[in-house]
C-alpha positions as CSV (number, residue, x, y, z in Angstrom):
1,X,-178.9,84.3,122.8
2,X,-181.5,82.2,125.3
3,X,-183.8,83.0,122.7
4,X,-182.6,81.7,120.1
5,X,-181.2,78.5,121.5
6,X,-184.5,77.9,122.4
7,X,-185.8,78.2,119.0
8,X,-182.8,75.7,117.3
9,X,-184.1,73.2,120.4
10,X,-187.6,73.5,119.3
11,X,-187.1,73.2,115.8
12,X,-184.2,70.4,116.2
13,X,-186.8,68.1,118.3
14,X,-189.0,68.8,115.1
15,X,-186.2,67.1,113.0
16,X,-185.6,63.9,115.3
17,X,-189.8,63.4,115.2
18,X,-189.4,63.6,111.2
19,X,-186.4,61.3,111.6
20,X,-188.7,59.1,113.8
21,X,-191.6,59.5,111.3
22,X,-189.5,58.2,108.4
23,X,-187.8,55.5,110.1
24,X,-191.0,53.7,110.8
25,X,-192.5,54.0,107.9
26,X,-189.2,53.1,106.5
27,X,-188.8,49.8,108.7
28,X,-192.5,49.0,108.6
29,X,-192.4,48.5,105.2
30,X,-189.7,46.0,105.7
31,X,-191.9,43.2,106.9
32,X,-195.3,44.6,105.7
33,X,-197.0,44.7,102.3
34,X,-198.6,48.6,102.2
35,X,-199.9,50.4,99.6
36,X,-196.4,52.5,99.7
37,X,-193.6,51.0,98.4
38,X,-190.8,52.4,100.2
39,X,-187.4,52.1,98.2
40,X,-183.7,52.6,98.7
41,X,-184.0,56.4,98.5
42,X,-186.1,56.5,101.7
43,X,-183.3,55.1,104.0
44,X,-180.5,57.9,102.6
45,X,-183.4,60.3,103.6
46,X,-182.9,59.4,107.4
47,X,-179.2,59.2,107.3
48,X,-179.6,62.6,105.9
49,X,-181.5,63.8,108.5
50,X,-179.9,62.2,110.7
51,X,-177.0,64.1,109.9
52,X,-178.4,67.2,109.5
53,X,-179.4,66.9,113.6
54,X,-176.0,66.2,114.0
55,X,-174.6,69.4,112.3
56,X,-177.3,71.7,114.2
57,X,-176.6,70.3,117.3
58,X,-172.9,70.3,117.2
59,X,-173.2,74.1,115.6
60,X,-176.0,75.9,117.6
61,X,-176.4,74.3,120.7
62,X,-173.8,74.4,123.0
63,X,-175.8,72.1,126.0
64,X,-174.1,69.1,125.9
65,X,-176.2,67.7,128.2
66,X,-179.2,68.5,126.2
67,X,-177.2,67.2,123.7
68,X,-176.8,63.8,125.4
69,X,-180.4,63.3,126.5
70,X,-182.1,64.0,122.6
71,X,-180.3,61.6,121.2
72,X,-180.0,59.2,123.9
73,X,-184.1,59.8,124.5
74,X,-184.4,59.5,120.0
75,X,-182.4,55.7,120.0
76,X,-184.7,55.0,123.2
77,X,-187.3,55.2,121.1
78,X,-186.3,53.7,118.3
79,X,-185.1,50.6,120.0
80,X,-188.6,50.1,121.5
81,X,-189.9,50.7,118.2
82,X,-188.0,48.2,116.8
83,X,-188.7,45.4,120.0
84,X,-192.8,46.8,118.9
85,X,-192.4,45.4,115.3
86,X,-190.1,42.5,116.6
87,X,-193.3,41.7,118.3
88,X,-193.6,38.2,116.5
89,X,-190.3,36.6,117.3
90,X,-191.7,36.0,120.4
91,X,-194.0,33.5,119.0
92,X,-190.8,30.9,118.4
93,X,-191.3,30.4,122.1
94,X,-194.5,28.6,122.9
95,X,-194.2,27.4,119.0
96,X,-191.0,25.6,120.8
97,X,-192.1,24.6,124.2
98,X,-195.6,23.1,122.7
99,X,-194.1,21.7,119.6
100,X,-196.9,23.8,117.4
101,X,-197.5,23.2,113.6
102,X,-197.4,26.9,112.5
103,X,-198.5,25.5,109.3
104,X,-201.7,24.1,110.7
105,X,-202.9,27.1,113.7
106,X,-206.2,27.7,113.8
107,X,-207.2,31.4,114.2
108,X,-207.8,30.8,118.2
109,X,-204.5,29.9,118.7
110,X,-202.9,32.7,116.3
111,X,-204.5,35.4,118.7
112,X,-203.8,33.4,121.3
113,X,-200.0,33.3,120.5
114,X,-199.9,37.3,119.5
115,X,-201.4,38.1,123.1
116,X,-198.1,36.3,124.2
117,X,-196.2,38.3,122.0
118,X,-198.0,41.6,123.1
119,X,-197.4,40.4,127.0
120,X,-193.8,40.0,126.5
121,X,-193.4,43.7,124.9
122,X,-195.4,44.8,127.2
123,X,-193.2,43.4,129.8
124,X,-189.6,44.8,128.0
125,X,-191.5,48.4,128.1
126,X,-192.2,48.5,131.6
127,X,-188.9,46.8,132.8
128,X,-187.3,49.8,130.5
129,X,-189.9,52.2,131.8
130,X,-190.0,51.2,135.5
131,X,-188.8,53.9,137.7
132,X,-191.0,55.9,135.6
133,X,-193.8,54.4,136.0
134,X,-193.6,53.9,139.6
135,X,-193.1,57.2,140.1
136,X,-196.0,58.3,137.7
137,X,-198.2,56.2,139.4
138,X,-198.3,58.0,142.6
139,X,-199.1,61.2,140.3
140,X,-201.8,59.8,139.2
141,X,-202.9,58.3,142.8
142,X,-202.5,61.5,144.6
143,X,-204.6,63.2,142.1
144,X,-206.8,60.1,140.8
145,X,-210.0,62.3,140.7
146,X,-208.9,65.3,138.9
147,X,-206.6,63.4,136.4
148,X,-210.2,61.4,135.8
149,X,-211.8,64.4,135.2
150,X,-209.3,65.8,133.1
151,X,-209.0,62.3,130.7
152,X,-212.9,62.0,130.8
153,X,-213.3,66.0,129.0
154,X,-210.3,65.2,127.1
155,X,-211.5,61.5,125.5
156,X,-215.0,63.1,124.8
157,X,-213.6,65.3,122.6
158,X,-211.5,63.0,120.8
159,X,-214.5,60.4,120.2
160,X,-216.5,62.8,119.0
161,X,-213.9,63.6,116.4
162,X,-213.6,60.1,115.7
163,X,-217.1,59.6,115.7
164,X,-217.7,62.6,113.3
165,X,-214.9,62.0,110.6
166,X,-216.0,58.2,110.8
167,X,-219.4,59.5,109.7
168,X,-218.0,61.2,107.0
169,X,-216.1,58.1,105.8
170,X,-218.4,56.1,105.7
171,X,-222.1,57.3,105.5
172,X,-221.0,60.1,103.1
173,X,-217.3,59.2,100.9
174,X,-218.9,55.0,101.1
175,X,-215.3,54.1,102.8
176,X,-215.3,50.7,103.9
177,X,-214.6,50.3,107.4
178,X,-211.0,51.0,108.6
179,X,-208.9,47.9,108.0
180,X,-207.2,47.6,111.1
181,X,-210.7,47.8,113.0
182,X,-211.9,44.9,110.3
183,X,-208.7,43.0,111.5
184,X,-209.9,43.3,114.9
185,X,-213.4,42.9,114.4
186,X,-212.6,39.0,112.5
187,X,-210.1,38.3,115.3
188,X,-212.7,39.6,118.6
189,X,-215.2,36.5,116.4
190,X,-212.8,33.9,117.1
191,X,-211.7,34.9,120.5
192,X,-213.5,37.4,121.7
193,X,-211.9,37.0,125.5
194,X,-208.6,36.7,124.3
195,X,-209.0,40.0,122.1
196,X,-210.8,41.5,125.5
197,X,-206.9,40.7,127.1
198,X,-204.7,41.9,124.6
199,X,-206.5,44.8,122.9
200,X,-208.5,45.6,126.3
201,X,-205.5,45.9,128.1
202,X,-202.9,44.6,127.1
203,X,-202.0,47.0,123.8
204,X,-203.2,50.3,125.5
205,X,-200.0,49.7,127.8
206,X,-197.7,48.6,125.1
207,X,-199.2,51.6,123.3
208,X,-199.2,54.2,125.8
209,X,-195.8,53.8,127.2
210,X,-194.3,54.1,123.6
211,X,-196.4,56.8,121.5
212,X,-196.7,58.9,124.9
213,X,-194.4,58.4,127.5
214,X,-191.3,57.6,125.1
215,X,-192.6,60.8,122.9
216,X,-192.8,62.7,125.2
217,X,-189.2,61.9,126.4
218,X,-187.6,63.5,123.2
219,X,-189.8,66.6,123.7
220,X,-190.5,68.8,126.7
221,X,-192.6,71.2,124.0
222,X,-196.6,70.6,124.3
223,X,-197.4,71.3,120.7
224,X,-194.3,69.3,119.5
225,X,-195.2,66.3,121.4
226,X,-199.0,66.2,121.2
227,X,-198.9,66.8,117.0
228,X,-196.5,64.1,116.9
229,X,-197.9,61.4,119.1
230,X,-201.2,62.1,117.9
231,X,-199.9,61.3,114.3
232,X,-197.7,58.3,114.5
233,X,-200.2,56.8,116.5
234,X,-202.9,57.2,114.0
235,X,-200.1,56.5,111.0
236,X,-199.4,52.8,112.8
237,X,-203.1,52.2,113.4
238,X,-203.3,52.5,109.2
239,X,-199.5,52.2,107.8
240,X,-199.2,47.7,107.7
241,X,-203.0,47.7,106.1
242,X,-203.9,50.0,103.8
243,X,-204.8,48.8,100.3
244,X,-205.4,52.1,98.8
245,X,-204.3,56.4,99.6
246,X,-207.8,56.5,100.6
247,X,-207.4,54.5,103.4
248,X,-204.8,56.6,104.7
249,X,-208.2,59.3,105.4
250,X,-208.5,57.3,108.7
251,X,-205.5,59.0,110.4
252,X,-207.9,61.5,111.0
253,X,-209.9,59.4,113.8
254,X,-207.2,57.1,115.1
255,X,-204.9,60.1,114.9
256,X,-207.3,62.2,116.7
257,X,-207.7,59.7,119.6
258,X,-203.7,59.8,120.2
259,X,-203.8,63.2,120.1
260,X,-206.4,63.5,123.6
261,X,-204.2,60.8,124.6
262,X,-201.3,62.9,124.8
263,X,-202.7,65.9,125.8
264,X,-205.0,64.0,129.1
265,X,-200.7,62.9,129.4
266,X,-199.0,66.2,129.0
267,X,-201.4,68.0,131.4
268,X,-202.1,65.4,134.6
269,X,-198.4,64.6,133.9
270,X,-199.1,61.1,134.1
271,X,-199.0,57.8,131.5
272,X,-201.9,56.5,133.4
273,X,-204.5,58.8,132.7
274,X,-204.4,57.8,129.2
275,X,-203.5,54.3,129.9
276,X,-206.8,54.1,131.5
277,X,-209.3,55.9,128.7
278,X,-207.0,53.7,126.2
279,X,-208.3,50.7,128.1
280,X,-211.9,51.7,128.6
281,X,-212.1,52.9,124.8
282,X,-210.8,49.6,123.6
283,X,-212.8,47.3,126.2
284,X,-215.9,48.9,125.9
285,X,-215.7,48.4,121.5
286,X,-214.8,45.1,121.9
287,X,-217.7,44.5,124.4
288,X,-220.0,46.2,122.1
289,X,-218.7,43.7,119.1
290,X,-219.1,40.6,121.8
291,X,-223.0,41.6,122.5
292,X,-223.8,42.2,118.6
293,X,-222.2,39.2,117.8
């Protein structure tokens, strides 16, 4: 009977990340113009699912604690999802307390106003997060040189992946560059110390704390957890800018890079580890675009 409770868990935590899955690319679509056009259909695909999770739950699993926790854990996320692509509401604040011609910002400004926006998500996330993350962080402290170790074999893998499939892209299929890397790229020219704040540091954190510590929240099952927050956070990396299927090849790398992420996570059982290679990784491109500039 243990068994097979078990087995309804595992596969109903598969559901809720589907759920998830769909509902961002659902909502993304919302404010972004993609190469999918999501329509009505999409939305009574969640509700459906959402339904179904609600039927296996209330007829195979008796836990109602466990009950309790997934979907409190699956709205958790959701919400922080939401504040994620929210992000930009936050701009009305300096555009109000400086007076600001949004019609008339110049580029330095525009990433100068979106590293406000990513410092006040990233400020909701670890007010949510904080008992968390204080406790995670004497994890990591107590073991700083093993969970090191452990994120350093880990992210080696994963850039060779990367480094590989973008190889492939590129040199061999003549893919242009991922678009969310030439987003970057055009925004690092303008402010280049800025971008070193915000995508250096400031995203990893925004990033980490919602594809691997809220992921991991929903599900206590390593290959669960790591498939899916390797995949949504290659899917957001290309979702909002892809102009063609093709472009949707470069989950692969991005995809690839959360999935280290969340296994340096799941086995130093710490955020920080991959907060950390998240940093450097980011830092150290955006260096390297600073000194070929």
């Amino acid at each position: 009977m243990k068994k097979e409770e078990s087995l309804y868990k595992k596969l109903l935590e598969l559901v809720i990340f589907i759920t998830i899955t769909f509902t961002i690319i659902y909502m993304t679509q919302l404010s972004k113009n993609s190469i999918f056009n999501i329509s009505e259909i999409s939305a009574f695909i969640i509700y459906f699912i959402l339904i179904l999770d609600m039927y296996i739950l209330k007829s195979k699993i008796k836990d109602n604690i466990y009950l309790k926790r997934l979907l409190k854990k699956s709205l958790k996320f959701i919400l922080i999802f939401l504040i994620f692509e929210s992000a930009n509401l936050f701009s009305y604040i300096p555009v109000y307390l400086f007076k600001l011609d949004v019609t008339n910002l110049s580029t330095s400004y525009q990433v100068l106003i979106s590293c406000f926006d990513e410092l006040m998500v990233m400020i909701i996330l670890a007010l949510l997060y904080w008992k968390d993350l204080k406790k995670e962080f004497y994890i990591f402290k107590k073991n700083i040189e093993e969970n090191l170790n452990t994120g350093f074999i880990y992210y080696l893998l994963g850039l060779t992946i990367m480094f590989i499939s973008n190889c492939i892209f590129i040199f061999i299929l003549n893919m242009q560059q991922a678009q969310n890397q030439q987003a970057v790229s055009s925004m690092i020219t303008y402010s280049p110390v800025i971008m070193l704040l915000e995508a250096g540091m400031l995203a990893p954190i925004v990033e980490e704390i919602m594809f691997r510590k809220a992921t991991r929240d929903i599900s206590n099952n390593k290959y669960i957890y790591v498939l899916f927050s390797g995949f949504l956070f290659g899917l957001m990396h290309v979702i909002s800018l892809s102009s063609s299927l093709i472009d949707f090849l470069y989950i692969i790398p991005y995809g690839a890079l959360g999935l280290v992420f969340a296994l340096m996570d799941y086995k130093t059982n710490t955020t920080y580890t991959s907060i950390i290679f998240h940093m450097l990784h980011n830092s150290g491109l955006i260096i390297l675009s600073m000194l070929l500039m």
